[in-house]
N, C-alpha and C positions, 0 to 999 in steps of 0.2 A: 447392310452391315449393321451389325450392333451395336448398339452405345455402351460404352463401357462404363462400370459406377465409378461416380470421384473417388468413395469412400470404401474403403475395406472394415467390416465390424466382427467386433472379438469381444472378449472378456479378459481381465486383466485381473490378477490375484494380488493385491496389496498384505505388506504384513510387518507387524511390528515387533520386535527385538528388546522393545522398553525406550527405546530413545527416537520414536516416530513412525511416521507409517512409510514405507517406499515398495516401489513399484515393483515385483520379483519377478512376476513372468507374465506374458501375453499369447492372448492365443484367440487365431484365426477361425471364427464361426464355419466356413466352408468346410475347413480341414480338423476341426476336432467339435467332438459333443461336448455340451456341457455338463452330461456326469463324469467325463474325468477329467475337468478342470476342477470338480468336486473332489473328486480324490485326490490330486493333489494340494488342494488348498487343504482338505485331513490331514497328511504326511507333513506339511510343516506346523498343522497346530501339535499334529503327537509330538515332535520335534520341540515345540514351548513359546510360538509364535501366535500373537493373534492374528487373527486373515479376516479381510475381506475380499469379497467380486465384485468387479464392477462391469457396466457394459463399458466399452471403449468404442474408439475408431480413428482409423489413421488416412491419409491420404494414398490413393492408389498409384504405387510408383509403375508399374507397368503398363 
């Protein structure tokens, strides 16, 4: 049987509004690249946000 990882890792796009930075969307390395976690962190700066990426990771609920 397999071990399963504790950890699930993704990237998380932070972005700020003017009044801080918070957390907008998450996303799951297995299930999406990281060039269009790149385009959407584009679409809210064309939008007037600044953005950042970060690596992330959460606990494996399954």
């Amino acid at each position: 049987m397999k071990k399963k990882n504790k950890y699930c890792y993704g990237w998380a796009i932070w972005t700020n509004w003017g009044s801080g930075w918070e957390k907008e969307s998450v996303y799951d390395k297995s299930c999406e690249s990281y060039s269009q976690v790149k385009k959407d962190a584009k679409e809210y700066r064309i939008a007037g946000a600044q953005t950042r990426i970060t690596n992330t990771r959460w606990l494996n609920a399954s």
